[in-house]
Each structure stands twice: as structure tokens, then as C-alpha cells.
C-alpha positions in Angstrom: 72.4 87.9 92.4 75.9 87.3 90.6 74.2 89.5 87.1 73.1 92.1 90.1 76.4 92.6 91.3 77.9 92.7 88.2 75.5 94.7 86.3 76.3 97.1 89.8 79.6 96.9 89.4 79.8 98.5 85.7 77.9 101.0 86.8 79.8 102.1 89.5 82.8 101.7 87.0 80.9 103.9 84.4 80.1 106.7 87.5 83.8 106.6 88.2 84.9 107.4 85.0 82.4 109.9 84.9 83.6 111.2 88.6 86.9 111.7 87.3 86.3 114.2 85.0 83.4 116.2 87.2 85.0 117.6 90.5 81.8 116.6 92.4 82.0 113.5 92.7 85.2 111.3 93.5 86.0 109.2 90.5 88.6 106.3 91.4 87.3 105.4 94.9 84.0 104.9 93.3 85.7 102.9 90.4 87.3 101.4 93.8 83.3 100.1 94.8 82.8 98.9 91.3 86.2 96.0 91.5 84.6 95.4 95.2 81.5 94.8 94.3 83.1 91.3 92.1 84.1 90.5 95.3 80.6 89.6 96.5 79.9 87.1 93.7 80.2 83.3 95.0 82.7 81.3 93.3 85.3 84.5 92.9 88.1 84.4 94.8 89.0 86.9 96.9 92.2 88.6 95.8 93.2 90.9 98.9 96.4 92.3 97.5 94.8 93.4 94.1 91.9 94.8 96.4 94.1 96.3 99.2 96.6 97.9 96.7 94.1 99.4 94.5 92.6 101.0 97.7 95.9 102.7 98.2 95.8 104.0 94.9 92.2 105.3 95.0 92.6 107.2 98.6 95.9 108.5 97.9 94.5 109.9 94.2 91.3 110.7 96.0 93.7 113.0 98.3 95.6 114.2 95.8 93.0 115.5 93.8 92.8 118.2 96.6 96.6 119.1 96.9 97.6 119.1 93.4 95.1 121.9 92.6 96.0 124.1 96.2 100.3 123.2 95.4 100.0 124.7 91.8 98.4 127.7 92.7 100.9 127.5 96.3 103.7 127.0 93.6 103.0 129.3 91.1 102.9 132.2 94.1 99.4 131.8 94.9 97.7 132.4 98.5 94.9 130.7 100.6 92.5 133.0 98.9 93.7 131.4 95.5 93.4 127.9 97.0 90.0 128.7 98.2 88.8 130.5 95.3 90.0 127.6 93.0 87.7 125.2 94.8 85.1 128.0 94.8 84.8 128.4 91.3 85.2 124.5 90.4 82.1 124.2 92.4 79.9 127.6 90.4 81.6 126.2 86.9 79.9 122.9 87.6 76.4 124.9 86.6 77.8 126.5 83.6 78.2 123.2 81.4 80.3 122.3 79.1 83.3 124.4 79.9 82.2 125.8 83.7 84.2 123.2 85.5 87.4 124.2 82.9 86.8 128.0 83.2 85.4 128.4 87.3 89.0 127.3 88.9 90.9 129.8 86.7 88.6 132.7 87.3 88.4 131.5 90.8 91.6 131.8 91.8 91.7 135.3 89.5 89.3 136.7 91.7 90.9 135.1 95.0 94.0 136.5 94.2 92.6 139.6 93.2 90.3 139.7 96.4 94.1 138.9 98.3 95.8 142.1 96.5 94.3 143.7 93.8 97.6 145.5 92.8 99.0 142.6 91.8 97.5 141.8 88.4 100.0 139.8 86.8 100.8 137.6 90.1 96.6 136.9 90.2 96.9 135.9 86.7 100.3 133.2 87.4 98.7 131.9 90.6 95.9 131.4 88.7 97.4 129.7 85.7 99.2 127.3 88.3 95.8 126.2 89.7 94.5 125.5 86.3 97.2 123.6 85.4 97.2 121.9 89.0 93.5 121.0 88.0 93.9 119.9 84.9 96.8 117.2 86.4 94.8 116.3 88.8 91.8 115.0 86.7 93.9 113.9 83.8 95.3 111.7 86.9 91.7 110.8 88.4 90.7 109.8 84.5 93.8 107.7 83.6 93.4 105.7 86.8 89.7 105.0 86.7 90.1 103.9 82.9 92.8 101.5 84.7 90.2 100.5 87.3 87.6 100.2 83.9 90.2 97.6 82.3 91.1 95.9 85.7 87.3 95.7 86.7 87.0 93.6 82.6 90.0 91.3 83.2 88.3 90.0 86.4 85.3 89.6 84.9 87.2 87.9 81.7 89.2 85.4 83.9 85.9 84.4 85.8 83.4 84.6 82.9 82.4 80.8 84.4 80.2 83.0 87.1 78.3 84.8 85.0 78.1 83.0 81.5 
């Protein structure tokens, strides 16, 4: 049961990583599951400050991942039909691999800002530059915390390698 869980938990460390980059699917609380799922292993000791901090971490990033996106394209003079076309076209660039999911929240928030006033060229084009670059934090922030999740998740398994090997 201990190589199930373990084995389980890599995985879900793996799809976290993989989460973080793909809007779709949400990359550090799943990373979250995979230190968890050490947890169920007899003979480790539960650590509830490691797991109750890096819960924080996960759900506020998890949340963040939505506002940082909406507050660039907010900051860089954007409306709500920038905002919605951002998330719009992260969603239709997801079927366009490899660069869909770079190139759908740009031109989403083009077109929502264009949709919004469509005599505004140049302010379309800044609000959508801010909700790229919102984006882009955002999953650089996503990545760089479930590759911190990915070497927490191996120093657990290091320190109580007597479990498994």
C-alpha cells in the first residue's frame, strides 16, 4: 500500500507540474494532493504545519492564478470584456497546441476590448498586453511553486526512505 501511495503521490506531483503550465487544470493544489498523499503511509509522521502551510500557499496561488491575469488587464486600462475575453481565449488556445494557450489570452482580450470599443485600437492592444503579461506571472508563479512542491514532496520521501526501501 505504502509503493501505491507513493507511486500516487509522484504522479499527482508530475500532473501538478504539468497543471501549472496548462490553464485547465490547477497545478499547485494538485501538487498539494501529491505531499498529502505521504501522509497516508504508516510509519510517517504527520507534520501539520508543513501540510497546513503549504495548503495556504496552494489556495491562495490557486486564487491568484485568477486575479493576476483580470488586475493586468484591470491595470493596464482594460474592462470586464478584456477580463472575460482573456479567460475566453486561454480556454480556445488550449486546442491550438503548442502556442494556443500563449497566443488565446492576448487575442482574447484584443477582441474583448475591441468588442468593448472598437475605436480604441491602441487601448485594446495595452489592455491586452497587460493580460498577457498578467498570465504569464501568473503561471511562471503556479510553475515555480509546484517545482517547490516537486522538491518538498523528494525530501519527505528522502528523510523517510525506511518506509519504502
Amino acid at each position: 500500500m505504502e509503493y501505491f501511495l507513493l507511486i500516487l503521490g509522484l504522479l499527482l506531483i508530475i500532473v501538478g507540474i504539468i497543471g501549472s503550465l496548462l490553464p485547465a487544470l490547477p497545478g499547485p493544489p494538485i501538487s498539494w494532493v501529491g505531499i498529502l498523499m505521504l501522509y497516508f503511509c504508516q510509519g510517517m509522521e504527520t507534520n501539520y504545519w508543513l501540510l497546513g502551510i503549504t495548503l495556504v500557499i496552494a489556495v491562495v496561488i490557486g486564487i491568484l492564478d485568477y486575479v493576476i491575469p483580470a488586475q493586468g488587464t484591470k491595470y493596464f486600462g482594460g474592462s470586464k470584456y478584456g477580463i472575460w475575453g482573456t479567460n475566453i481565449g486561454l480556454v480556445i488556445g488550449l486546442f491550438f497546441p503548442p502556442f494556443g494557450f500563449l497566443i488565446g489570452p492576448f487575442l482574447g482580450a484584443l477582441i474583448g476590448e475591441l468588442t468593448y470599443n472598437s475605436n480604441e485600437g491602441k487601448r485594446a492592444f495595452k489592455a491586452a498586453t497587460g493580460s498577457f503579461l498578467g498570465f504569464l506571472a501568473g503561471t511562471f508563479i503556479k510553475f515555480l511553486v509546484s517545482l517547490l512542491f516537486f522538491g518538498l514532496f523528494f525530501v519527505l520521501v528522502w528523510q523517510n526512505r525506511g518506509i519504502w526501501f
